[in-house]
N, CA, C, O and CB atoms as a CASP TS submission, in Angstrom:
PFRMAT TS
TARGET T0000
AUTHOR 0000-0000-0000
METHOD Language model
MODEL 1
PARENT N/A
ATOM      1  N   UNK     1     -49.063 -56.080-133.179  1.00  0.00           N
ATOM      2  CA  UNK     1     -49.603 -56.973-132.183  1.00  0.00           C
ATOM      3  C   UNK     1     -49.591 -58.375-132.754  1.00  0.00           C
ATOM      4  O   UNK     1     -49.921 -58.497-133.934  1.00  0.00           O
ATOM      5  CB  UNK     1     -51.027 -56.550-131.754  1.00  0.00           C
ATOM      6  N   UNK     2     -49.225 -59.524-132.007  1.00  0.00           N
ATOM      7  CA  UNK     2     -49.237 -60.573-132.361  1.00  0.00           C
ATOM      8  C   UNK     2     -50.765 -60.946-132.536  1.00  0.00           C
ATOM      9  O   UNK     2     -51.685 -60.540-131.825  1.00  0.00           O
ATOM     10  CB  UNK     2     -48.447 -61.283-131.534  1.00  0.00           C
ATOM     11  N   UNK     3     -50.897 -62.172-134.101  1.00  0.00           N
ATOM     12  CA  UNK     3     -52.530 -62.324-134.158  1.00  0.00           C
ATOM     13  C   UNK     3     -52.630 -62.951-133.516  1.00  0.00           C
ATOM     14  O   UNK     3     -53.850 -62.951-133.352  1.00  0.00           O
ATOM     15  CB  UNK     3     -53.327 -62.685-135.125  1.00  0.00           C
ATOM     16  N   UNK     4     -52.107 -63.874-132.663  1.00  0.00           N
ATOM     17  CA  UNK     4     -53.206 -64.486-131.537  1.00  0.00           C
ATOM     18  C   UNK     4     -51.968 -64.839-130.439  1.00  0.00           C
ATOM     19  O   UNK     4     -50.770 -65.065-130.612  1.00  0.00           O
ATOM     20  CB  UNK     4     -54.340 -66.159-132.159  1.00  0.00           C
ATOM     21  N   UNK     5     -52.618 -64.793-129.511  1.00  0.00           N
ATOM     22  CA  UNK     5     -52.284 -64.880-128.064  1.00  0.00           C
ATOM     23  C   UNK     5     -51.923 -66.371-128.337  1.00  0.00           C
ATOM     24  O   UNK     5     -52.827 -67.074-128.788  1.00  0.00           O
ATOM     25  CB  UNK     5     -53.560 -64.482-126.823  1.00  0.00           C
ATOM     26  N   UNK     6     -50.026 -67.240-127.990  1.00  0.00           N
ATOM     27  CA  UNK     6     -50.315 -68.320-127.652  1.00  0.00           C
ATOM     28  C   UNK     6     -51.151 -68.741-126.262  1.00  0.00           C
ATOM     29  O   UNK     6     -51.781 -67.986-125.523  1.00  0.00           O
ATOM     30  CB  UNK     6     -49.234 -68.775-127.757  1.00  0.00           C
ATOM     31  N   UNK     7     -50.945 -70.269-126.136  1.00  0.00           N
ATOM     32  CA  UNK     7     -51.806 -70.935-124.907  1.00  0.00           C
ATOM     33  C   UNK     7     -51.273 -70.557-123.770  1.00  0.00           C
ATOM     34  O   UNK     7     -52.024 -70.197-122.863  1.00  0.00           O
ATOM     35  CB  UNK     7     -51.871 -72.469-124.840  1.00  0.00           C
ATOM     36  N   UNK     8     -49.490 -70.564-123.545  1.00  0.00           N
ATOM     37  CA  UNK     8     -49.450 -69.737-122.292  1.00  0.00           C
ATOM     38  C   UNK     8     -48.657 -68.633-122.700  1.00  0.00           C
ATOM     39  O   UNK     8     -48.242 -68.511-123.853  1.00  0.00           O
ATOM     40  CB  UNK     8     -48.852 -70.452-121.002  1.00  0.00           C
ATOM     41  N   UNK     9     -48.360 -67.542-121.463  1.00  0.00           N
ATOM     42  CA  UNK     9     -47.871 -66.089-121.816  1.00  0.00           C
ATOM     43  C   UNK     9     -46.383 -66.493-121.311  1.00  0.00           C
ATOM     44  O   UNK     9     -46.119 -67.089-120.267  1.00  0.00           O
ATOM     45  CB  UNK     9     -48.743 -64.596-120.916  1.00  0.00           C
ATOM     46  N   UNK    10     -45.377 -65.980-122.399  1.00  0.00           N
ATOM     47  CA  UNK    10     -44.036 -66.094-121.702  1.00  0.00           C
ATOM     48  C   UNK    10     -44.000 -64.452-121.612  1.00  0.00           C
ATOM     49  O   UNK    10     -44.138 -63.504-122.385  1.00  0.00           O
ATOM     50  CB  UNK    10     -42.622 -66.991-122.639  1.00  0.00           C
ATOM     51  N   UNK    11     -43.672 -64.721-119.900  1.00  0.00           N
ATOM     52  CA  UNK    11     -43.593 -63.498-119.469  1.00  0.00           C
ATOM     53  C   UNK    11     -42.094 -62.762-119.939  1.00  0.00           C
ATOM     54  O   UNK    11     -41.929 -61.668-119.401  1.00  0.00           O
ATOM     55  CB  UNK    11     -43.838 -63.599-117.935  1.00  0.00           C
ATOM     56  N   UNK    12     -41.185 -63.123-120.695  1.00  0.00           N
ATOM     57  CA  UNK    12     -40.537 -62.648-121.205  1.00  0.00           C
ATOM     58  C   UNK    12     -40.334 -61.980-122.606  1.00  0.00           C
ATOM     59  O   UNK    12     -39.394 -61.500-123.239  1.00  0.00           O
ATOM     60  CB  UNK    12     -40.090 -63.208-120.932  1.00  0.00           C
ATOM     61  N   UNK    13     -42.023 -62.236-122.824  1.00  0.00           N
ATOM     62  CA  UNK    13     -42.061 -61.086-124.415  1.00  0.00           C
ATOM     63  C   UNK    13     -42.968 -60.520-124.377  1.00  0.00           C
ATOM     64  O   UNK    13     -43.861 -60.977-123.663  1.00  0.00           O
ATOM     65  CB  UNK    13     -42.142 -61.580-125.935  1.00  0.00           C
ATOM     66  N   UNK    14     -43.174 -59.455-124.994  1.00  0.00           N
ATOM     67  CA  UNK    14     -44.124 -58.209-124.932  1.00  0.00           C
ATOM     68  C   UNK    14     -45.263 -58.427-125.720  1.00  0.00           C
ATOM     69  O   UNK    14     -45.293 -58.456-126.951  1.00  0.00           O
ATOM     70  CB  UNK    14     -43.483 -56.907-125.420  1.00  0.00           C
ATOM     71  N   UNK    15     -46.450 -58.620-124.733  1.00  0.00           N
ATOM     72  CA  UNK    15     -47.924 -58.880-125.343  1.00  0.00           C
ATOM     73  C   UNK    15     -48.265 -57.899-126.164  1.00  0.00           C
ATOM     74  O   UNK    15     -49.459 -57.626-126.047  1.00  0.00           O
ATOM     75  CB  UNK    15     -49.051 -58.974-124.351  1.00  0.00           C
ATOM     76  N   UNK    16     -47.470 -56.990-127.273  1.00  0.00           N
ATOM     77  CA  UNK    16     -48.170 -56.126-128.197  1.00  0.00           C
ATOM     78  C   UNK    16     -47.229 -56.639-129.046  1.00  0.00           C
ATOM     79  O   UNK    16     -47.916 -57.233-129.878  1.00  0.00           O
ATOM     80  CB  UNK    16     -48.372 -54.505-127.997  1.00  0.00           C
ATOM     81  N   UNK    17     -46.140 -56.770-129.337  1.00  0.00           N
ATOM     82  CA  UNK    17     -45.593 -57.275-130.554  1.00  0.00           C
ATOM     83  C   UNK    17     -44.699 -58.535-130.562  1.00  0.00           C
ATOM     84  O   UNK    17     -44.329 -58.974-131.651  1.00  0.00           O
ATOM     85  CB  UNK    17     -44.875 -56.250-131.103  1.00  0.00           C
ATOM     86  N   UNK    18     -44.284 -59.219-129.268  1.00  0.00           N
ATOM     87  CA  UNK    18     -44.392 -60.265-129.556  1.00  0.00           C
ATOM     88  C   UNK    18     -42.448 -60.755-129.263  1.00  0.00           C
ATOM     89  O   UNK    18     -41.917 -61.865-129.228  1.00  0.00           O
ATOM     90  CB  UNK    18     -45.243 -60.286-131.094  1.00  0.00           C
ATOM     91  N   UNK    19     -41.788 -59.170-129.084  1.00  0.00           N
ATOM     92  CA  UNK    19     -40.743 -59.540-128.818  1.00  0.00           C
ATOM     93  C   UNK    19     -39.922 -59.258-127.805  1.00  0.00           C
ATOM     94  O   UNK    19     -40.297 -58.254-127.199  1.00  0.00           O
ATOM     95  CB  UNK    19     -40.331 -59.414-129.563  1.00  0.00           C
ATOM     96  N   UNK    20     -38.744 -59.849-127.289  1.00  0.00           N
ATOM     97  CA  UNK    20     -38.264 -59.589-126.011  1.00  0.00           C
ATOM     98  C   UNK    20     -38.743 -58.416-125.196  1.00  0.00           C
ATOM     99  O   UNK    20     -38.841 -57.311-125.731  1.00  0.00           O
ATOM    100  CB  UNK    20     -36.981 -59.490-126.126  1.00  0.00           C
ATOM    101  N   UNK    21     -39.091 -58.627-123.738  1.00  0.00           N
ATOM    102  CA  UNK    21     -39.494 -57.173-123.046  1.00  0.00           C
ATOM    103  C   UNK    21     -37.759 -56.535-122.053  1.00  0.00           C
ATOM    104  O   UNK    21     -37.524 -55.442-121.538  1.00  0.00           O
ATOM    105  CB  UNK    21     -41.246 -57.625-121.569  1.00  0.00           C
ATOM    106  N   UNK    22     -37.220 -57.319-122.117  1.00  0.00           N
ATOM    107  CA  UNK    22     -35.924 -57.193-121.191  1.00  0.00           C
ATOM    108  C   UNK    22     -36.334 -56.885-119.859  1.00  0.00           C
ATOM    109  O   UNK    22     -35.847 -55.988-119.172  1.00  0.00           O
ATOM    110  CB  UNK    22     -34.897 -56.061-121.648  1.00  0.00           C
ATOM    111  N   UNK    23     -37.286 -57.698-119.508  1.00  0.00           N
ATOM    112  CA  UNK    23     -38.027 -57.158-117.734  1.00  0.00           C
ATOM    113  C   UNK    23     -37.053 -57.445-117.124  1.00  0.00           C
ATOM    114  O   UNK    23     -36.304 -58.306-117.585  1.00  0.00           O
ATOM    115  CB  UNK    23     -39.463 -57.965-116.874  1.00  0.00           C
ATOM    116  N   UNK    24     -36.822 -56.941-116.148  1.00  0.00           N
ATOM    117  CA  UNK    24     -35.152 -56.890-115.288  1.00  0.00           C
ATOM    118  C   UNK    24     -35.524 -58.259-114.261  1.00  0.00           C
ATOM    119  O   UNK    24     -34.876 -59.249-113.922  1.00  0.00           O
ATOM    120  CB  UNK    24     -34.718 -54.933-114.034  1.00  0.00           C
ATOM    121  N   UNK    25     -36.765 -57.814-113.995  1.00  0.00           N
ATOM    122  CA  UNK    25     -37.508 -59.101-112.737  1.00  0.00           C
ATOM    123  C   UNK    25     -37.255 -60.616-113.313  1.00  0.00           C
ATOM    124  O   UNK    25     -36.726 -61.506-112.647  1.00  0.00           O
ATOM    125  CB  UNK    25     -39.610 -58.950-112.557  1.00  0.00           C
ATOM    126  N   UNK    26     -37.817 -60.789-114.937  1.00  0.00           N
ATOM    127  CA  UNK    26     -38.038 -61.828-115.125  1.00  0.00           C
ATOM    128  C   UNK    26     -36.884 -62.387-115.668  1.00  0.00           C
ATOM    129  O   UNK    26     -36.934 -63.597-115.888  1.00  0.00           O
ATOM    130  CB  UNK    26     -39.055 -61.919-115.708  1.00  0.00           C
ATOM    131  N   UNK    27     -35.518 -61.597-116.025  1.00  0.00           N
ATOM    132  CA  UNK    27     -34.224 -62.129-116.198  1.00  0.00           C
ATOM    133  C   UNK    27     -33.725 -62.661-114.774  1.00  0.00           C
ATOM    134  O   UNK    27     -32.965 -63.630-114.770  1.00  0.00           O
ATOM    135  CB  UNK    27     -33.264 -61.018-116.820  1.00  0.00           C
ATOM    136  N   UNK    28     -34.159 -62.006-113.419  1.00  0.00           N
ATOM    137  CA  UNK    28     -33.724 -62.382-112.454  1.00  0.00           C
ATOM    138  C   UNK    28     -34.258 -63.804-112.304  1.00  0.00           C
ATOM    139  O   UNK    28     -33.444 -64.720-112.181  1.00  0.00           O
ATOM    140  CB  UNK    28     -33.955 -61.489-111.509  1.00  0.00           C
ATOM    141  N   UNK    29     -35.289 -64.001-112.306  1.00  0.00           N
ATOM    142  CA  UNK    29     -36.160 -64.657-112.160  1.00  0.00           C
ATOM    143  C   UNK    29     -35.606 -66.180-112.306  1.00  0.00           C
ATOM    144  O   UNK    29     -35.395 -67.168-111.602  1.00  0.00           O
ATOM    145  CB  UNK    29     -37.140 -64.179-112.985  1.00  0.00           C
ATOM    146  N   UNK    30     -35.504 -65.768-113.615  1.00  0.00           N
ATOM    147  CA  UNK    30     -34.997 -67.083-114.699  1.00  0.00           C
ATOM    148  C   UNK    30     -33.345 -67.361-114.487  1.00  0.00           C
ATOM    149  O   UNK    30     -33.082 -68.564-114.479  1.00  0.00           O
ATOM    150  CB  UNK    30     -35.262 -66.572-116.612  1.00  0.00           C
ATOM    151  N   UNK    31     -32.221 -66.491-114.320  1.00  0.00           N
ATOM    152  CA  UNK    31     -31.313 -66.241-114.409  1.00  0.00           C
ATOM    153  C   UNK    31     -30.752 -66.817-112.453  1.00  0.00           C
ATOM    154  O   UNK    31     -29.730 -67.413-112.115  1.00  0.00           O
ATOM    155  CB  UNK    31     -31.356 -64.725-115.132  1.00  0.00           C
ATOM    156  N   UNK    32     -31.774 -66.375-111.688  1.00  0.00           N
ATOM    157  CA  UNK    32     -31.243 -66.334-110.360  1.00  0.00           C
ATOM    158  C   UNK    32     -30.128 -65.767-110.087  1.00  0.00           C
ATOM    159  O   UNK    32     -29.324 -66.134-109.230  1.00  0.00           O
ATOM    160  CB  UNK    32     -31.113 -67.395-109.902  1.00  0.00           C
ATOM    161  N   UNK    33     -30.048 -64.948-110.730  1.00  0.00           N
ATOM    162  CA  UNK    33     -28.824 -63.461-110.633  1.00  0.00           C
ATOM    163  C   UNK    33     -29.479 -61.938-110.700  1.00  0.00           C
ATOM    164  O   UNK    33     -30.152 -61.458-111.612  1.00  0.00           O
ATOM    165  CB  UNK    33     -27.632 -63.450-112.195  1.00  0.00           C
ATOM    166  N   UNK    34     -29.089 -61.350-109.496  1.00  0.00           N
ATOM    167  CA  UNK    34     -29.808 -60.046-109.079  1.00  0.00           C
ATOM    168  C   UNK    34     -29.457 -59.301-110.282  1.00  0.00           C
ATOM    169  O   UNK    34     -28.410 -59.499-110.899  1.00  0.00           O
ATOM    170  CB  UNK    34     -29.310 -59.290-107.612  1.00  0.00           C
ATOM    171  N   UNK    35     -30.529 -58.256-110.684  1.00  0.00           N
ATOM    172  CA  UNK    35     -30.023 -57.411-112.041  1.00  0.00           C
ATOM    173  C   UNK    35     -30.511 -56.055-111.368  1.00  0.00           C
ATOM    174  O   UNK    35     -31.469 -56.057-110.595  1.00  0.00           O
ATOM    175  CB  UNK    35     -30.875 -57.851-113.816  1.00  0.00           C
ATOM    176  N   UNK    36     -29.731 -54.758-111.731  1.00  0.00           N
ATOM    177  CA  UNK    36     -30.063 -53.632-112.086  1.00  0.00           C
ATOM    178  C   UNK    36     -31.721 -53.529-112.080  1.00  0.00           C
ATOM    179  O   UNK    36     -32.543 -54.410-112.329  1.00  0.00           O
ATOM    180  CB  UNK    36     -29.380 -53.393-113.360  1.00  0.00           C
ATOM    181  N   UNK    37     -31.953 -51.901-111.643  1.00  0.00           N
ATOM    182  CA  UNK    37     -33.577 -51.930-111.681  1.00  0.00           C
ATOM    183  C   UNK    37     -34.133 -51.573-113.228  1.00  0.00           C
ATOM    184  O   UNK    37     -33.456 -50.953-114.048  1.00  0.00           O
ATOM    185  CB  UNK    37     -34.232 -50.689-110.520  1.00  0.00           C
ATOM    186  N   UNK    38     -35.571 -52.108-113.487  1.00  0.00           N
ATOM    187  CA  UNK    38     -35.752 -52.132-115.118  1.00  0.00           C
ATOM    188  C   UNK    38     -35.852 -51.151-115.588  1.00  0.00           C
ATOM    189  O   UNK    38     -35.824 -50.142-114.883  1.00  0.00           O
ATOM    190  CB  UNK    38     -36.740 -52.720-115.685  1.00  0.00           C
ATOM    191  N   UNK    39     -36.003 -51.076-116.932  1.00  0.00           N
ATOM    192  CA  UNK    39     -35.792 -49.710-117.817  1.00  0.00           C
ATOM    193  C   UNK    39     -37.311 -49.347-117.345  1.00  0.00           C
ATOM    194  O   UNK    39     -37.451 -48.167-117.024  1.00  0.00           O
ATOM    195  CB  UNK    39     -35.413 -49.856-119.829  1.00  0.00           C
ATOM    196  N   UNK    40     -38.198 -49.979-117.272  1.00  0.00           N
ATOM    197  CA  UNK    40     -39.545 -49.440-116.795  1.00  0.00           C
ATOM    198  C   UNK    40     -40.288 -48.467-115.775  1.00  0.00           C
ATOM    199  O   UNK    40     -41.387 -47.917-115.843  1.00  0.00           O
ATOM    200  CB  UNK    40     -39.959 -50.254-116.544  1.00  0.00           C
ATOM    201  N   UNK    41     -39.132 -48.452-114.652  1.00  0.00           N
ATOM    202  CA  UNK    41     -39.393 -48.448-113.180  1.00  0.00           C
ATOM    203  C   UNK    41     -38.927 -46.797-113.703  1.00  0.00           C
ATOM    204  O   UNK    41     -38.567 -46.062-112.784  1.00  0.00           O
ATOM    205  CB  UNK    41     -38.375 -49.657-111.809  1.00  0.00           C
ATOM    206  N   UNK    42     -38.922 -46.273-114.949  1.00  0.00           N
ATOM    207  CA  UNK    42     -38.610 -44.619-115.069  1.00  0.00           C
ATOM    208  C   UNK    42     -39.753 -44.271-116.244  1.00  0.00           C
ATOM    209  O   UNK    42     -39.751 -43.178-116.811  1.00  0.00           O
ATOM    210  CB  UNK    42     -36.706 -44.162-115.667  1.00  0.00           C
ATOM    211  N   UNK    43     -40.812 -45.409-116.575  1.00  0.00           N
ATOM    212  CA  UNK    43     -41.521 -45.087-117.638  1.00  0.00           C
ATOM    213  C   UNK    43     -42.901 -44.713-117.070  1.00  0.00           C
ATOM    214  O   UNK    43     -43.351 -44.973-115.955  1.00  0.00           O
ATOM    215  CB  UNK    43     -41.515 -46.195-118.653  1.00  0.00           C
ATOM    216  N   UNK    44     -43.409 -44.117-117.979  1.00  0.00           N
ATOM    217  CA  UNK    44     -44.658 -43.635-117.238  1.00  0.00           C
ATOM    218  C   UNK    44     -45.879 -44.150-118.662  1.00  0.00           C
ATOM    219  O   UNK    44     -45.987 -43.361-119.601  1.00  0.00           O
ATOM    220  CB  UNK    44     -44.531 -41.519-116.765  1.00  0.00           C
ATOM    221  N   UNK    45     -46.695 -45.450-118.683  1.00  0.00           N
ATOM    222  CA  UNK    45     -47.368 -46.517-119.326  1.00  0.00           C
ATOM    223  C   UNK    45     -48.791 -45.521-119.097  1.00  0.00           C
ATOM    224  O   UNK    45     -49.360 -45.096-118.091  1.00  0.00           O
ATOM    225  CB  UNK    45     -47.213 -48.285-118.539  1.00  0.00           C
ATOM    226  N   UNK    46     -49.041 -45.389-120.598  1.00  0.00           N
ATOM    227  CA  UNK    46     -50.971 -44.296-121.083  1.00  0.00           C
ATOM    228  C   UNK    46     -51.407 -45.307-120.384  1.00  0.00           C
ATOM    229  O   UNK    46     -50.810 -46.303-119.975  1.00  0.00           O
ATOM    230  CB  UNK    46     -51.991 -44.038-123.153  1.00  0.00           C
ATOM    231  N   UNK    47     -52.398 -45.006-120.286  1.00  0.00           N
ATOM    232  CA  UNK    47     -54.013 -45.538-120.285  1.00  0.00           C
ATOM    233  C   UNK    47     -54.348 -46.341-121.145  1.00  0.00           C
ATOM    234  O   UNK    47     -54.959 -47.393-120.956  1.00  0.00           O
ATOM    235  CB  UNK    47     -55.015 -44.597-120.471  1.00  0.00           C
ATOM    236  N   UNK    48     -53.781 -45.680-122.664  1.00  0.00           N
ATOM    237  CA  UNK    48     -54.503 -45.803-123.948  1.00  0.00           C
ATOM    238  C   UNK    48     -53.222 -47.214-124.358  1.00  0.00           C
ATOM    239  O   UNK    48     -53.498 -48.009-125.257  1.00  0.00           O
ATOM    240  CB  UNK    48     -54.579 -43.978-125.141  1.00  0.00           C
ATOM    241  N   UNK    49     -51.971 -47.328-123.623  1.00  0.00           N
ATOM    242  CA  UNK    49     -50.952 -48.449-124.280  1.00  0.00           C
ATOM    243  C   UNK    49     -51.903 -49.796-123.590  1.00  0.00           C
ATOM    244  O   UNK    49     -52.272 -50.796-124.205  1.00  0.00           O
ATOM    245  CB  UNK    49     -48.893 -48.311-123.606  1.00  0.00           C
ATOM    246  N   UNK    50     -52.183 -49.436-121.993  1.00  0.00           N
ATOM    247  CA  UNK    50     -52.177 -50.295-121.227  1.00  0.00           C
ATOM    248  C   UNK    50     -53.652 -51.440-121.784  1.00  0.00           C
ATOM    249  O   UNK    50     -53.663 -52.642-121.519  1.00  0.00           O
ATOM    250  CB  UNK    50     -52.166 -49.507-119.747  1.00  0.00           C
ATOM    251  N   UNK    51     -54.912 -50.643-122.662  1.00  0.00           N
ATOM    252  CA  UNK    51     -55.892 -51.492-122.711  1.00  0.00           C
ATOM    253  C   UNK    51     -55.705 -51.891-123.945  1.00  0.00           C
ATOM    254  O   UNK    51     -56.681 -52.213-124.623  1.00  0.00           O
ATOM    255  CB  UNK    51     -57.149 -51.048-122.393  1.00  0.00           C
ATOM    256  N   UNK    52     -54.425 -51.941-124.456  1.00  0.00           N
ATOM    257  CA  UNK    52     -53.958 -52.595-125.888  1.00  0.00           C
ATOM    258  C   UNK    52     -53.547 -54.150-125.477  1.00  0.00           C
ATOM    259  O   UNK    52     -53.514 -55.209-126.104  1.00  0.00           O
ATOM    260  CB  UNK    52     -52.460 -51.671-126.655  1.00  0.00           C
ATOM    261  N   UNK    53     -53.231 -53.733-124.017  1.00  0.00           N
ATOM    262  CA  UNK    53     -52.696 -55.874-123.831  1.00  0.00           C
ATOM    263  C   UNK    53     -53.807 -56.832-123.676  1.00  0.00           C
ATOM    264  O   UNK    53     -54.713 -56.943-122.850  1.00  0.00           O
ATOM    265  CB  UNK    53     -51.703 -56.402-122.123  1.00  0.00           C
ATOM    266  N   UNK    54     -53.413 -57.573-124.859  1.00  0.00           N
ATOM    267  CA  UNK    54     -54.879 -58.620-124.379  1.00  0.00           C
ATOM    268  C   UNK    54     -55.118 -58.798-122.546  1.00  0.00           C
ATOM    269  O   UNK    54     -54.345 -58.808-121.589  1.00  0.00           O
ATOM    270  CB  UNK    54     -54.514 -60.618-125.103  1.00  0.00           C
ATOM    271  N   UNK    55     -56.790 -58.938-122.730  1.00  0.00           N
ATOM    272  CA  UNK    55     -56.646 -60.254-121.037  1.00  0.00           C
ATOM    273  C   UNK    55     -55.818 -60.963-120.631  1.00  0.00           C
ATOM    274  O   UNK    55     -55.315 -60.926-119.508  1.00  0.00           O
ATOM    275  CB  UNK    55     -57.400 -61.402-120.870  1.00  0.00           C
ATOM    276  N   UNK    56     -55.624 -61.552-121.331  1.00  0.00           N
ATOM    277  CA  UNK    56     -55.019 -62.566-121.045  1.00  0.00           C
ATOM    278  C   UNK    56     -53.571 -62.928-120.233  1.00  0.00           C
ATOM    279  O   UNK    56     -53.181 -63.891-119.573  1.00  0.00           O
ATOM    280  CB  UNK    56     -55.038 -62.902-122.050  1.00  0.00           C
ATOM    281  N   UNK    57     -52.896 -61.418-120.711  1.00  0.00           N
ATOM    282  CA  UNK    57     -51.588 -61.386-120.673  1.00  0.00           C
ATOM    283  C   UNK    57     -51.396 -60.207-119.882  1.00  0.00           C
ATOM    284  O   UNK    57     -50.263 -59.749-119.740  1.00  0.00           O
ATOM    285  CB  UNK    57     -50.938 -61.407-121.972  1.00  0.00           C
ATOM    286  N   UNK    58     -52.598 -59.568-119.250  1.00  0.00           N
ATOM    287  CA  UNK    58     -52.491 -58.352-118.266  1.00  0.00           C
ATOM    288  C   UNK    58     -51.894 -58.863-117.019  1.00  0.00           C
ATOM    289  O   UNK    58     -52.438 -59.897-116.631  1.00  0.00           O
ATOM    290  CB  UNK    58     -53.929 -57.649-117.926  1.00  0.00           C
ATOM    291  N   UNK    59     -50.939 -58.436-116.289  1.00  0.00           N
ATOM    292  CA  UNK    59     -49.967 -58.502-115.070  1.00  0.00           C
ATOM    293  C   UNK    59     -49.485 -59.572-115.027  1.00  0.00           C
ATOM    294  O   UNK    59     -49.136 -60.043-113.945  1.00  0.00           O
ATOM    295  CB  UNK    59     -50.433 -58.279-113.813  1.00  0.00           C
ATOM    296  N   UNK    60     -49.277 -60.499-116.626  1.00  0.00           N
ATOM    297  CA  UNK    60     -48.075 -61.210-116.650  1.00  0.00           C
ATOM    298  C   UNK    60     -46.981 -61.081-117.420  1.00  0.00           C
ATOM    299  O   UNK    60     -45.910 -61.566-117.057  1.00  0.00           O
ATOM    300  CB  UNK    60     -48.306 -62.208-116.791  1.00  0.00           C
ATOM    301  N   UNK    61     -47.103 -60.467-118.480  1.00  0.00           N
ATOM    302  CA  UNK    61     -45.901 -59.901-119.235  1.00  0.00           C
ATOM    303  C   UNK    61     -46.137 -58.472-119.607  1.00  0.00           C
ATOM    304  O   UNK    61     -47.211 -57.916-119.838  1.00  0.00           O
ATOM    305  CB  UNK    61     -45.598 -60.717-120.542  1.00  0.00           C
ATOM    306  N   UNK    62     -44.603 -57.857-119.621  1.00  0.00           N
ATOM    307  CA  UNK    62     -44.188 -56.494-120.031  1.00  0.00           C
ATOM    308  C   UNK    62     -44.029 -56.087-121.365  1.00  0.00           C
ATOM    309  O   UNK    62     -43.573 -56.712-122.322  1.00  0.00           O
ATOM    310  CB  UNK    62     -43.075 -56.224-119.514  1.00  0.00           C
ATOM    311  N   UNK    63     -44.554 -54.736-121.270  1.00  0.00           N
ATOM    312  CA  UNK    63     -44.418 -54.152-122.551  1.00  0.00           C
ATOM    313  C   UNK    63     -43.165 -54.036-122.905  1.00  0.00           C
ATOM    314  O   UNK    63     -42.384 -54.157-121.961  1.00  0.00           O
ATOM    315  CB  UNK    63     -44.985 -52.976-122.671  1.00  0.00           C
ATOM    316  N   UNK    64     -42.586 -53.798-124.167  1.00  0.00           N
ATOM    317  CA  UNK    64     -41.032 -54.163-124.672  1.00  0.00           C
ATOM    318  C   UNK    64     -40.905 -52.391-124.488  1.00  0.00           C
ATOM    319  O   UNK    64     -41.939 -51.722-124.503  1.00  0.00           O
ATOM    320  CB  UNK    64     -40.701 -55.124-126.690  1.00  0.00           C
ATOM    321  N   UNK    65     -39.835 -51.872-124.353  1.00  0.00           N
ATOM    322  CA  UNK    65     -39.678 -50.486-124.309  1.00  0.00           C
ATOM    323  C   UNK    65     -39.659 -49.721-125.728  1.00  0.00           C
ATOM    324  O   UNK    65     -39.792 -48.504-125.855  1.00  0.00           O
ATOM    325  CB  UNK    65     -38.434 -50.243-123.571  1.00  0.00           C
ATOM    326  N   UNK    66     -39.427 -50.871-127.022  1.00  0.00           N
ATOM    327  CA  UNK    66     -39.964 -50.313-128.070  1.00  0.00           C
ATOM    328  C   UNK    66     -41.218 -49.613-128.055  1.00  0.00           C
ATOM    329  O   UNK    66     -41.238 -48.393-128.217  1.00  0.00           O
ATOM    330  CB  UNK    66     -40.023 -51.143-128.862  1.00  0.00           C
ATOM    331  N   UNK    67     -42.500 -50.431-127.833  1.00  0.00           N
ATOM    332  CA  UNK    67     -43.619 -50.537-128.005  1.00  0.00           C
ATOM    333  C   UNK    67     -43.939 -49.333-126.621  1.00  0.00           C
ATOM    334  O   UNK    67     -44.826 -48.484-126.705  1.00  0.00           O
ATOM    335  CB  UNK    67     -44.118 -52.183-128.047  1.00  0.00           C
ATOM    336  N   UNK    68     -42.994 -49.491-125.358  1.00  0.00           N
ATOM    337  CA  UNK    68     -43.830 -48.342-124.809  1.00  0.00           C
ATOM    338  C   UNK    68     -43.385 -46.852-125.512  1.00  0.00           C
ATOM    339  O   UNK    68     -43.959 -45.811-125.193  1.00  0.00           O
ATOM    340  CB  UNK    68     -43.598 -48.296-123.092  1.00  0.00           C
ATOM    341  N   UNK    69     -42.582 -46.883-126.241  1.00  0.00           N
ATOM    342  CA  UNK    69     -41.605 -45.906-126.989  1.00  0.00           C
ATOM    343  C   UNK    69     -42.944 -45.014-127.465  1.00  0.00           C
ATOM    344  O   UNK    69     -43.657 -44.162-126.935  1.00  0.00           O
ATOM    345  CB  UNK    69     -40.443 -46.689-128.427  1.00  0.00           C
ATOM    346  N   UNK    70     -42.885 -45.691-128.766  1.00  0.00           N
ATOM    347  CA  UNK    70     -43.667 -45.507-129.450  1.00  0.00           C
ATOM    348  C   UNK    70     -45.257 -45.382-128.946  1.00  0.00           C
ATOM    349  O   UNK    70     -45.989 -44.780-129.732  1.00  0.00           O
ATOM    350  CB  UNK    70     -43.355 -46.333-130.223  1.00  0.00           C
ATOM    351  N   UNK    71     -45.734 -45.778-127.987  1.00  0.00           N
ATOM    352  CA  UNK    71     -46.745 -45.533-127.620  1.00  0.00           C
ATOM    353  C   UNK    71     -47.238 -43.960-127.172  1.00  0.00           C
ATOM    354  O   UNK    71     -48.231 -43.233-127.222  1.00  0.00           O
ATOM    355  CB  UNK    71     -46.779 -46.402-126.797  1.00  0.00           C
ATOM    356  N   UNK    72     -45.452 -43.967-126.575  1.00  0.00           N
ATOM    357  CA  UNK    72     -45.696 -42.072-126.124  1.00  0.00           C
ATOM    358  C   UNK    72     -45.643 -41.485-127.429  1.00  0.00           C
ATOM    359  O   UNK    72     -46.759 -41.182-127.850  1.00  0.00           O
ATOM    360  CB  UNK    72     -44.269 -41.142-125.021  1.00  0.00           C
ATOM    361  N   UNK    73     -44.618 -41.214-128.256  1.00  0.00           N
ATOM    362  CA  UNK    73     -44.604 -40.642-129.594  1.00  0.00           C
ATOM    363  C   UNK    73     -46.054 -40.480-130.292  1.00  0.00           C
ATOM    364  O   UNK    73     -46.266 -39.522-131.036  1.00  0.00           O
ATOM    365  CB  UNK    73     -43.707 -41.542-130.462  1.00  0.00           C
ATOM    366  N   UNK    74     -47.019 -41.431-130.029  1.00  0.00           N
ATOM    367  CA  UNK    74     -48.225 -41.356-130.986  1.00  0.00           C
ATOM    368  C   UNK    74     -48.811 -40.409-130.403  1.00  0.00           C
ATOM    369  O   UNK    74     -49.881 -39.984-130.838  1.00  0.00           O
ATOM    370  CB  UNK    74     -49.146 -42.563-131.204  1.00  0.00           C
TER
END
């Protein structure tokens, strides 16, 4: 987990470690080119990953699929 939350959230990196999330939305977003649906939209996110994201950064940036990886594995 990154030690501290910067001032704003780039919704393009993953509020638990800090690196690229590859959100399909927010490449569109930024990109203004339609993409494929995200690797997410087949993941199924604990309970126990979800109250790991700071406040701060809850329903603005995605977990990286590393980090949800590994979240199931534990």
């Amino acid at each position: 987990m990154p030690s501290q939350m910067p001032a704003t959230i780039d919704a393009c990196a993953c509020p638990l470690c800090g690196q690229p999330n590859q959100c399909a939305m927010e490449i569109a977003k930024r990109t203004g080119q339609p993409v494929a649906a995200c690797w997410c939209v087949n993941v199924s996110f604990s309970p126990e990953v979800l109250t790991q994201i700071p406040a701060a950064a809850q329903r603005k940036a995605c977990i990286c699929q590393t980090c949800a990886t590994k979240a199931q594995d534990d």
